[in-house]
N, C-alpha and C positions, 0 to 999 in steps of 0.2 A: 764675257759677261762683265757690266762693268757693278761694281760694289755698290757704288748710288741707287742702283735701280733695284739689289738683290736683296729677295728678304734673309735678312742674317741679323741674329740677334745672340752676341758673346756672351759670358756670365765671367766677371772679372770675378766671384766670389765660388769656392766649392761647394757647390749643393749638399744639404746636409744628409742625405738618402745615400751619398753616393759615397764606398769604400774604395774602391778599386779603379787603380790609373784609368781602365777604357770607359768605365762608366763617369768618372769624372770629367771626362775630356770629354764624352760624346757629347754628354751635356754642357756643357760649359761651350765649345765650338757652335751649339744648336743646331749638330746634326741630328740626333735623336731629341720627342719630346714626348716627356711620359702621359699617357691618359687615364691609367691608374697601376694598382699595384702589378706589376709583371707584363704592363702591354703600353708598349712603345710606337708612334708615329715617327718617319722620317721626312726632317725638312731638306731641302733642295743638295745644297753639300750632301750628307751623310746618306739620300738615296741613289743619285752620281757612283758613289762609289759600290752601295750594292750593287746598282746594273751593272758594274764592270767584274764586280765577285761571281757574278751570273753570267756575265758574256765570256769569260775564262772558263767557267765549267760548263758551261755550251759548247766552246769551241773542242773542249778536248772528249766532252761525252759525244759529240758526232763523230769527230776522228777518231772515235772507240767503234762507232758504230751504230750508238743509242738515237734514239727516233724519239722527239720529244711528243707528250701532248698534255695535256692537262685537265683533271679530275676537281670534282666538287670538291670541295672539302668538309661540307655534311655525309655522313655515308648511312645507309638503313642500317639496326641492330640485326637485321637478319642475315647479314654477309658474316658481320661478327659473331653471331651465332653458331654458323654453320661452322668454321675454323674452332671455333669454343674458345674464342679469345674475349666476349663480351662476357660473360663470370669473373674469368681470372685477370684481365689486364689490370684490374685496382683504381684505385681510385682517381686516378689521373686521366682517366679516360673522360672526357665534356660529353657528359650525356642529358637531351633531350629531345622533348616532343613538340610532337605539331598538334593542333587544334583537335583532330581525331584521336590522340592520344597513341598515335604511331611514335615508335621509338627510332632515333637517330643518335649518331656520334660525332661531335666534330674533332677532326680526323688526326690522329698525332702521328701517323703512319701510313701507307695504304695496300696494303699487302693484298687485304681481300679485294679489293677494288679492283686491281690489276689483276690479280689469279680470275675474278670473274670476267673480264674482259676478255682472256686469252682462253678461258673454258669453253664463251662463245664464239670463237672469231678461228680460231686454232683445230686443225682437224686430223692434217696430217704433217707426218715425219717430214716433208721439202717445206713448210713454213715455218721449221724450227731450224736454228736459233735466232733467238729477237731477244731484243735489249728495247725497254722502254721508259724512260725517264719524263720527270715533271718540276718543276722547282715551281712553289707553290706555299701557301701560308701553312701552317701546321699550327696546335689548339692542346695544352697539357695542364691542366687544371695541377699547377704546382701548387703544394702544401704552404710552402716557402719561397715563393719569388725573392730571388738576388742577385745581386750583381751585375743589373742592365740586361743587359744582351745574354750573360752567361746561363742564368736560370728564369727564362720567362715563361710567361703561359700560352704568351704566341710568339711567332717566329718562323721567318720563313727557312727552308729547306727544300735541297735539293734532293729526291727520293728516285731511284733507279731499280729495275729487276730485271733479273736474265732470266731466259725462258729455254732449258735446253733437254736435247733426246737423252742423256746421260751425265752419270759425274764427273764425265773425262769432257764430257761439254761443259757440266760446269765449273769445273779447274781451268776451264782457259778462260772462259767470262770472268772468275775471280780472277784471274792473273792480268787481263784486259784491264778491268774497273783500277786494282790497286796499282799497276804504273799507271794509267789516268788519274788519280788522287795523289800521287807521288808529283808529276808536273802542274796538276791544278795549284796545290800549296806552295811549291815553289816558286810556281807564279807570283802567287799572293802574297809572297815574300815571307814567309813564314821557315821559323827554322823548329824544324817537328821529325817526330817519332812514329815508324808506325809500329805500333806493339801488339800482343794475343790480346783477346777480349773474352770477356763472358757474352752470350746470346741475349740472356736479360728476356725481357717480356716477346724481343722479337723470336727467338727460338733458332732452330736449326742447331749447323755442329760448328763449322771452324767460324770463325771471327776474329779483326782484327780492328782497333780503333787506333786513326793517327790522332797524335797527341803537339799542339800546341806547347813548346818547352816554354812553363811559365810558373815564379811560385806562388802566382793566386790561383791557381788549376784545381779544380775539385777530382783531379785524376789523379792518384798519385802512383807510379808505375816503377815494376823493379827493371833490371837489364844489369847484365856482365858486360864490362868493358874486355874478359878475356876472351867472350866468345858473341855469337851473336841474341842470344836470349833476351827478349825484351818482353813482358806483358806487364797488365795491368795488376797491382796488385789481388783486385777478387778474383784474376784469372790464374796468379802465378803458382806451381806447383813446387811442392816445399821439400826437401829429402828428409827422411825422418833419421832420427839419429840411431846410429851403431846399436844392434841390438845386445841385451845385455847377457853375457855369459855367467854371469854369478849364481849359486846357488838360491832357489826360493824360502825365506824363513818363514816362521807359524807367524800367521796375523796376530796382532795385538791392537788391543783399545787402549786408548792411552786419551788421560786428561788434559785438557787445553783449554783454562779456561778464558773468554772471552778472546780466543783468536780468531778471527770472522777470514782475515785477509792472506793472503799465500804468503805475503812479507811475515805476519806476525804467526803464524802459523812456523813455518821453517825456522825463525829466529829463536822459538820458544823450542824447538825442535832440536835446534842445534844442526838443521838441513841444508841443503842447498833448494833453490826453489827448482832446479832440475829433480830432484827425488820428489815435489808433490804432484797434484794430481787438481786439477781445477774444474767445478762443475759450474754450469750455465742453464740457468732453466728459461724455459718457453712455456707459452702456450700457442696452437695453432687455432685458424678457425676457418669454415667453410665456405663453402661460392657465397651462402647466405648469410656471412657473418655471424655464425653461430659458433660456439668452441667444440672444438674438432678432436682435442685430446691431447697433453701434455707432450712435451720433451724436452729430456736431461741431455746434454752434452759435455762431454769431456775432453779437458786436453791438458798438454802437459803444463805444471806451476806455473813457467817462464813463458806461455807461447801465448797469444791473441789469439782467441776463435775466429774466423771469415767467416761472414754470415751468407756471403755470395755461394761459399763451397757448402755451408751447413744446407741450406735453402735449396740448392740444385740436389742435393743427398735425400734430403726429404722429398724431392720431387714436386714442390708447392711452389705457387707465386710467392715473391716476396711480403708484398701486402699481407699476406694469410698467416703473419707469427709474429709475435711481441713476447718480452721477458711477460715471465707469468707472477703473479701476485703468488710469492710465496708461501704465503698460512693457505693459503686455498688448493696450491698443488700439495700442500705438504697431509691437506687432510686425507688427498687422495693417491699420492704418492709413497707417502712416508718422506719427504727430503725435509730438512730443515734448515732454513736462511743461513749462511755460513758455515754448516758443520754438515752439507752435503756429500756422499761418496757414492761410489755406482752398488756397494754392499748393500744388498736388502730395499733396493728400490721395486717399486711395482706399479703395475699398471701406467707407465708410462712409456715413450719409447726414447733406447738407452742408445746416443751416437757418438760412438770413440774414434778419437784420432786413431790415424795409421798409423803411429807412433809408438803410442801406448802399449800395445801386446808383445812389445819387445825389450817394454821394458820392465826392472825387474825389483820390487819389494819398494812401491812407492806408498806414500802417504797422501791418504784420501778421508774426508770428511767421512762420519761413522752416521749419518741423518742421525744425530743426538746432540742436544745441546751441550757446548763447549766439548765435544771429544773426537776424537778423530783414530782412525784406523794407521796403524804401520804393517810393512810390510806385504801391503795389496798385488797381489799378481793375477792377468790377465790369465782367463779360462779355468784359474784353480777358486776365484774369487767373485768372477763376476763376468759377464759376457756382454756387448753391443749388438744392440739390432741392425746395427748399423756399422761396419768399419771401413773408414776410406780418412781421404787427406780432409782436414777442415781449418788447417791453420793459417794464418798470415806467415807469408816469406818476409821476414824481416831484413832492415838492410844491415851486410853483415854475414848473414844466412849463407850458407854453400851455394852456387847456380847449380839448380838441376839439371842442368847439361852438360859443364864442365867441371863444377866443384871449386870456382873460384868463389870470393866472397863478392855478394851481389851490390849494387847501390840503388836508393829510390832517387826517386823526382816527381817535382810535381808539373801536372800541365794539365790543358784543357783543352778537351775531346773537340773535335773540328769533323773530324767525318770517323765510319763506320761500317767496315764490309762485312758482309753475312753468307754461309754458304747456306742457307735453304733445305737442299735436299729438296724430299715429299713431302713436307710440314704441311703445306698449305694447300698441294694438289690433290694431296692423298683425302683430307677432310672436304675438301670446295671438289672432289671429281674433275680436278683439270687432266685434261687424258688427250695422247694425239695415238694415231693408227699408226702401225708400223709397217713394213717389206710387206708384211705378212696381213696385213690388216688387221692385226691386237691390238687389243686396248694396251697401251702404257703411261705411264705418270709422269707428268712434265715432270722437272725436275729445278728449283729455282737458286736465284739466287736475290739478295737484296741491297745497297746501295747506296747510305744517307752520308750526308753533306749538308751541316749548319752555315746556312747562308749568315746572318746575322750574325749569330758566331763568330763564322771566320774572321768579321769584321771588328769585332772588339777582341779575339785573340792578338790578330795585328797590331790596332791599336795597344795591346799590353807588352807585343814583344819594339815596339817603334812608337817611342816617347822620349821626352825629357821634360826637366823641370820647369820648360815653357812651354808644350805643348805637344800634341801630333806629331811624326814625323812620316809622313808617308811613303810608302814605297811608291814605287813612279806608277805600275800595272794599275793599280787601284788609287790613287790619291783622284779625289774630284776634280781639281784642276791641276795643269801639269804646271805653270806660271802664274806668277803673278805680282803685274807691275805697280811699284809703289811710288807715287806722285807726292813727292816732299810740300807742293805748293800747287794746288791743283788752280788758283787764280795768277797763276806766272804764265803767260804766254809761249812762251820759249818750253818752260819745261810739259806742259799739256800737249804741245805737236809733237816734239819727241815720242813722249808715253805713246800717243795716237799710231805713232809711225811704229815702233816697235809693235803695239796691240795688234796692227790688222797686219804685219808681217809675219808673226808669228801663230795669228789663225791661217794667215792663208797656206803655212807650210804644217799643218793638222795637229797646232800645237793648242792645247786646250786651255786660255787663260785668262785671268780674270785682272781686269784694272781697279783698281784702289784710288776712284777718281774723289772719294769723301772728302768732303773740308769738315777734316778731324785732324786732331794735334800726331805730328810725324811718330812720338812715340806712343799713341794708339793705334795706327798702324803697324809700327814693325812689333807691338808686341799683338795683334788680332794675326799678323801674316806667321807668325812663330805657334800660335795655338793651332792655326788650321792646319799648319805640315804641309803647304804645300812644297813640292819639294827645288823650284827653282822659284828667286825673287831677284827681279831685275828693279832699281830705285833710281827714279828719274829726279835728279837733284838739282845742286846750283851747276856741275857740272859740265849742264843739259846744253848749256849756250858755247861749249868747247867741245859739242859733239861726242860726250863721256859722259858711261853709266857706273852704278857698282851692282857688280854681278855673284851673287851667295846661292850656294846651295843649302838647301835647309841642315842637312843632315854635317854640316862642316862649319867648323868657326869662323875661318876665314873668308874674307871678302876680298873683290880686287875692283878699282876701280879699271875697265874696260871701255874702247871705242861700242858706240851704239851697232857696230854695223858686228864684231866680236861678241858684243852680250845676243845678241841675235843667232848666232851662227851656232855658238858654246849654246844656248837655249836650246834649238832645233837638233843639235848633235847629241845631247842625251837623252833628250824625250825620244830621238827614234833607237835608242839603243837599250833603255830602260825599260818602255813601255809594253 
């Protein structure tokens, strides 16, 4: 392709919208261009490299086995219905009607879609296992669109699901998909994590999401370097500290005035913020946005509530809970704005860490302004309706598998495996006959892969201060020849002679034939990343180029017939 001809349009300035290296560059290269807040178009470079993010996880979802086709991406509220995922998905879900006032979704997943497909089509035990995959636009009516690519409201992805006779069917389709995601990123040049996951709105039991290592990452993930533990922080499980052998003493009230905070509280105390006891109030509310009824949660002084482990504990979408307007729960509770304990709470429901009942004579909020209780102990004082893990594993924390001390990071979610189970057969009747001709319950699994994504996690893990750096797999073009003097004779048949040598051995590359100044050139060819540039100069008339690879500082000037060869020898080793 030669430059003259191609529409590209640089931005020598950083878009004022744009925080983050990949949305910076997408825009500034004009491969993405925004049409409003959270929804992007791709110009000719930047959709080049989607179809190759696509043609990678094509190649390796067939060599799994997956059978493509492709779904609307409007879907009726009635599929959604049926699963009971149109109440609870929240509000992210794009819902509308048609003229008739028929309800539709557009589609941020397609779970029902597929499970209906294979309820009709699926009969018996010799047509299972099937794997069906789509890469296709997806639709998330974000709160907050940001960060380009990273949080939009559209976006394409790739969606896959297994279809199999049991769980020992679906442990090997899981085991299938995740080395298929292992060599898709790799491909893609990405240096990533796969870690445990929470199920989130999709559901089911195990999950695992690979992690983009990046610290603009909205994921931020623990793992032991002593062992192999790796999740997400709202999935990671915390070890609760050494239960305490001490004797229990007689509760006491004790004055505190204006301590609201666990610091001012223990220092007025004379504590450690280990001996207090920290409450969290909510309110919940139903399918219909109606209030559903309180909840106080506890954990220890020092610890972070996870809202991910409180949310799966209560059993509620996330959507369905917000901190609760204080004076209003306290009319009906009894708690009060900072001087909360689990003592004398009522009508509300009471969720203790797994921590807590072991441990022995803490200091908790008395619901009384400015006072607080000492010596609070678990089942002599107060009981949860709830007890299980609810805290954040801090980095630091013991690993719950080996007891070393853990570390976080941060990164961004790129894909996402899900074991299913009957979630969705058991609600939609997907059912195949067995030996025996019985009904049994498919059994699934599901799939995702951020197409767009992937490509601005790239772009943040493969940059520098002038631009892109591509990996060869995915860069739009693999060459590109820069013509110091595109009206000098001598050096334009060179460039010519190198361009069509290097298409005709399936090298993908683009001439720089503009009459533009040489250093807009080599600073436009350092923005787009591609990752070889051959520069036809004064040289050109002693049959000598200079040959750079993007990704290196060095240059060498080389024989034409050498930048050729060195061009053709990495593109087929890279690509």
């Amino acid at each position: 392709m030669r430059l003259s001809k191609m529409h590209l349009k640089t931005l020598r300035e950083v878009p004022n919208e744009a925080e983050i290296p990949s949305h910076i560059l997408l825009l500034r290269t004009g491969m993405i261009r925004k049409l409003v807040s959270g929804v992007y178009g791709f110009m000719p470079l930047g959709w080049r490299s989607i179809r190759k993010i696509e043609d990678i996880i094509r190649q390796e979802m067939d060599r799994s086995g997956g059978q493509e086709i492709h779904m609307s991406a409007v879907q009726p509220a009635e599929l959604w219905e049926e699963s009971g995922r149109w109440s609870v998905y929240g509000p992210e879900l794009w819902r509308l009607k048609d003229r008739h006032g028929r309800e539709f979704c557009l589609g941020p997943t397609h779970e029902e879609i597929f499970t209906d497909i294979v309820r009709s089509d699926i009969s018996s035990y010799r047509q299972l296992p099937m794997n069906l995959y789509q890469i296709q636009t997806k639709y998330r009516d974000e709160a907050r669109p940001r960060f380009g690519l990273m949080r939009s409201r559209e976006f394409i992805m790739k969606d896959a699901y297994s279809f199999d006779l049991d769980q020992e069917g679906l442990d090997k389709s899981y085991e299938d998909m995740y080395a298929a995601y292992d060599r898709i990123f790799t491909r893609c040049g990405l240096t990533f994590r796969p870690v445990e996951a929470d199920s989130g709105a999709i559901g089911g039991s195990n999950s695992h999401e690979f992690t983009a290592l990046s610290e603009v990452g909205e994921s931020e993930i623990a793992y032991c370097e002593a062992c192999d533990m790796a999740a997400t922080v709202e999935r990671a499980a915390c070890v609760d500290a050494a239960a305490s052998s001490e004797p229990e003493l007689p509760m006491e009230e004790v004055h505190t005035p204006g301590t609201k905070t666990i610091e001012e509280v223990a220092g007025f105390l004379g504590l450690s913020q280990e001996q207090t006891m920290k409450a969290l109030l909510f309110v919940t509310y139903d399918d219909e946005g109606k209030e559903n009824g309180y909840v106080a949660a506890f954990v220890r002084g020092d610890r972070e509530l996870n809202m991910t482990k409180l949310v799966n504990a209560l059993d509620i979408p996330e959507h369905s809970i917000e901190f609760a307007d204080e004076e209003k729960m306290g009319a009906v509770t009894g708690c009060v704005g900072g001087f909360t304990g689990p003592v004398g709470l009522h009508d509300c429901r009471i969720v203790v860490d797994s921590e807590l009942p072991g441990l022995k004579n803490l200091c908790a909020g008395a619901c009384k302004v400015d006072h607080h209780l000492k010596n609070v102990n678990y089942g002599r004082d107060y009981k949860g309706d709830i007890v299980t893990d609810i805290k954040v594993l801090k980095e630091g924390d013991p690993c719950p598998v080996c007891g070393a001390p853990v570390k976080h990071a941060r990164g961004i979610e790129v894909g996402q495996v899900f074991k299913l189970g009957t979630k969705y057969s058991q609600s939609m009747g997907a059912v195949y006959k067995d030996e025996n001709q019985k009904d049994q319950l498919i059994v699934m699994g599901c799939y995702g892969i951020g197409v767009t994504r992937t490509l601005a996690a790239v772009v943040e893990q493969h940059h520098d201060e002038n631009g892109i750096i591509w990996p060869m797999a995915i860069a739009p073009y693999h060459a590109i020849i820069t013509v110091m003097k595109p009206d000098d004779e001598t050096q334009i048949q060179v460039a010519e002679q190198i361009y069509q040598e290097l298409g005709g051995a399936g090298v993908e590359v683009l001439l720089d034939d503009r009459k533009e100044r040489p250093g807009v050139k080599f600073k436009d060819a350092d923005l787009l990343g591609i990752p070889v540039r051959i520069t036809v100069g004064r040289g050109a008339a002693q049959g000598l180029v200079e040959y750079k690879l993007r990704r290196d500082a060095e240059k060498e000037e080389v024989s034409v017939e050498e930048g050729i060869a060195r061009a053709i020898e990495i593109v087929n080793k890279e690509k």
